[in-house]
N, C-alpha and C positions, 0 to 999 in steps of 0.2 A: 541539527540536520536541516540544509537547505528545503523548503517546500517546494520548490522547483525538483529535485528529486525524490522528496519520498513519494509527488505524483505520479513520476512516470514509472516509479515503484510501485502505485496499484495501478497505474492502467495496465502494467507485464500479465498482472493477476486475471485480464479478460479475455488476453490473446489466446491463439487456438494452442497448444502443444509447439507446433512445428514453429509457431512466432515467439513464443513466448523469450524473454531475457533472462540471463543467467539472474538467481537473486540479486538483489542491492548489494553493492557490499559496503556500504557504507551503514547502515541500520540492524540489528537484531530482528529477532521477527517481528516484534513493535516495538512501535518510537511514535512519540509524539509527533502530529504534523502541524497543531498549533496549540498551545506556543512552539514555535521553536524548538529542540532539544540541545543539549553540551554534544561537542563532539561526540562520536557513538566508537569506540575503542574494543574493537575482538578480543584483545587481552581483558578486556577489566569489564566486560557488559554482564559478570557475574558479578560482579564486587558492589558490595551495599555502599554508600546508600545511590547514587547516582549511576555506574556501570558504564565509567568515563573516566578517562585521567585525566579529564580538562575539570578547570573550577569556574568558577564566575567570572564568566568572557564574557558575555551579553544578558540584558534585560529587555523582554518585552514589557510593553504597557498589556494591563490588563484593566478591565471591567471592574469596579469595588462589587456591583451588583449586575447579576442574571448574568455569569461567568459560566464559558463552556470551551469544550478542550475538544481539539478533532488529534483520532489517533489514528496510525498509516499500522496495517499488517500485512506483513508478507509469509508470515505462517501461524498455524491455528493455537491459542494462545487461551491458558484458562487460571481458575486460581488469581483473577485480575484484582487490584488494591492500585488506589490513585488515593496519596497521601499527599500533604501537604505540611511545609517549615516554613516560619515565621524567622527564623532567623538567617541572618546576610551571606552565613555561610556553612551550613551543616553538613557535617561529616561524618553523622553515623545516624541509624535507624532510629536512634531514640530520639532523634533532631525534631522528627515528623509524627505526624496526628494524621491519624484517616480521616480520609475528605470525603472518600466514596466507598462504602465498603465494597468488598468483594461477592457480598452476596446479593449486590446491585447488577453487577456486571456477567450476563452469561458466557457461556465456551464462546472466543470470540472466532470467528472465523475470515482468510486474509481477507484483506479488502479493504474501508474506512466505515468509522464508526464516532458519532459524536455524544458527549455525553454533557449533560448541565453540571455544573458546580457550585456546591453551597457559598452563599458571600461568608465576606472572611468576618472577625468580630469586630464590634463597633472599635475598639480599639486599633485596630485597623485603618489608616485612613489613608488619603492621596499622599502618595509618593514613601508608601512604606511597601519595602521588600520582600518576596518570599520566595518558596521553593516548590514547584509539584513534582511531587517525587509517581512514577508508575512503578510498580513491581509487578511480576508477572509468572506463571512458569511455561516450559514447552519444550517439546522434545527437539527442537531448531539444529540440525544440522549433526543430531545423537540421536542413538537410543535411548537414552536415559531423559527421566526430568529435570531439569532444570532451571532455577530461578535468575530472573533479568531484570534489572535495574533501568531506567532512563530519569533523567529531571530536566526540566526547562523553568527557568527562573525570569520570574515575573518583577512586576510595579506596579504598583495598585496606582489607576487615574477612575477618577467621576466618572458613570455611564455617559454622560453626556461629551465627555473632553473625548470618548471612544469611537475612535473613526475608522478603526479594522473592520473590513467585511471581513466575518469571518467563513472560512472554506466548510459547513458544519450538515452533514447529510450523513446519513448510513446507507453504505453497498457493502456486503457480504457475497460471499461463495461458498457454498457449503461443499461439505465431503460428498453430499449422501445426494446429489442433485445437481444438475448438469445447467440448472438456469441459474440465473441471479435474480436478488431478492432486492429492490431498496423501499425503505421509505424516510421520512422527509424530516428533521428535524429542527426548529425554529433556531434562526441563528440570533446572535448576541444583540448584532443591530439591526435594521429590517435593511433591506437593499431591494434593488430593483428586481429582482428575483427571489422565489420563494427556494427554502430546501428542495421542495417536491419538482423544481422546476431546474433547478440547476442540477438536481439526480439524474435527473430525466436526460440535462443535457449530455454529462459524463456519461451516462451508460449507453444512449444512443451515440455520440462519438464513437464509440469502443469499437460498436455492434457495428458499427456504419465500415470503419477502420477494416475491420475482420470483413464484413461481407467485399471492401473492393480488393483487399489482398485475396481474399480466395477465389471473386472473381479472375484476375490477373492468373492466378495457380490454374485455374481450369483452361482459361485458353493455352496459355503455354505447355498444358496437357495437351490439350488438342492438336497446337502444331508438332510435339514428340513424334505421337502416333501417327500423324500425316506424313513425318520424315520417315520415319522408319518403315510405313507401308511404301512409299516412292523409293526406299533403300532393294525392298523386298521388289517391287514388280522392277525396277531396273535389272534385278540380279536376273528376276525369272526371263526377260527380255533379253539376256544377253544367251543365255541355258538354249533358247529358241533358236539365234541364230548361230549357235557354234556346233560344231557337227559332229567334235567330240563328247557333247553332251556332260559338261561336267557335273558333279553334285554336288547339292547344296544341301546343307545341314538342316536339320528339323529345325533346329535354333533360330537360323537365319529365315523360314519359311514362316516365324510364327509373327504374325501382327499383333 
């Protein structure tokens, strides 16, 4: 999935109701937003190990060491496991080894969330291949639960050949709470921004975004009401000068 959409896929998650975007349709309720993820496929986003009819299209480079994954949600998402395949092209569960247990990861809720990832074994080295597999469950678009697959497949390069900033902060929404929560998570390479700084900036865009649309939504309140009071004293101005006095409906008299 392009990172150019699974963003404007959580900023939907900040907008008021009345703004907000239909879901992605293009992602499950999570998907990797870095690395990369395979194509994201509605038919097959159950199907182990990937929940993709696509195979090994692309590779990103990754980190050997102090590797970290940012993930996009668009619905609340629990039960999480971030596993990992060392081989070029695995096809079933047994492919992969957890990277991250599940009892690492709490109920995740929509938004972005970034987590660290163990280096891989020294056996491992520059320009050897692998697989992060997420699995996941959630009631996404059912009632029932159900388990979701995603993988983006990686290159192992030197920390130092690693020239991705990576996008790596956590913002949640929760159910039970009308504000958002972030804080700040150290990304892979340092950039001219901290996590805590670049949350800050995401979330105040959002907030910023929402405050001049509902500005915008108020005055075009205002001028309604101002037409439709000029609607009503026209009417009543015309009731004055006509001598059969016609009636106007309660409807029409109300501002």
């Amino acid at each position: 999935m392009h990172g150019c959409t699974a963003l404007l896929a959580l900023a939907s998650l900040y907008l008021t109701p009345s703004m907000a975007a239909d879901e992605a349709t293009d992602m499950g309720p999570a998907a990797f937003l870095w690395p990369p993820d395979r194509t994201w496929s509605k038919t097959a986003d159950n199907t182990a190990p990937c929940g993709s009819n696509a195979g090994v299209e692309n590779r990103t480079e990754f980190p050997l060491t102090n590797g970290e994954v940012s993930l996009v949600l668009q619905d609340e998402s629990y039960n999480v496991n971030l596993a990992i395949s060392y081989h070029n092209d695995p096809t079933s569960n047994i492919d992969f080894v957890t990277d991250v247990a599940g009892s690492n990861f709490p109920d995740l809720y929509p938004g972005h969330e970034c987590y660290s990832v163990p280096n891989p074994p020294s056996n491992m080295t520059s320009g050897s291949n692998a697989t992060l597999q997420l699995s996941y469950q959630s009631t996404f678009d059912t009632d029932t639960n159900q388990t979701y697959y995603a993988c983006a497949d990686i290159t192992y390069v030197p920390l130092a050949s690693f020239t991705t900033d990576v996008l790596c902060f956590n913002v949640s929404v929760t159910d039970t709470a009308s504000t958002t929560t972030a804080t700040s998570s150290s990304s892979s390479k340092s950039s001219g921004l901290s996590g805590g700084q670049i949350a800050g900036i995401v979330v105040g865009s959002v907030v910023g975004a929402a405050l001049i649309v509902g500005g915008l939504f108020l005055l075009w309140s205002r001028h309604q009401r101002k037409v439709q009071r000029d609607k009503v004293v026209a009417v009543r101005m015309g009731d004055w000068g006509n001598k059969a006095q016609k009636t106007v409906s309660a409807d029409e008299q109300t501002v």
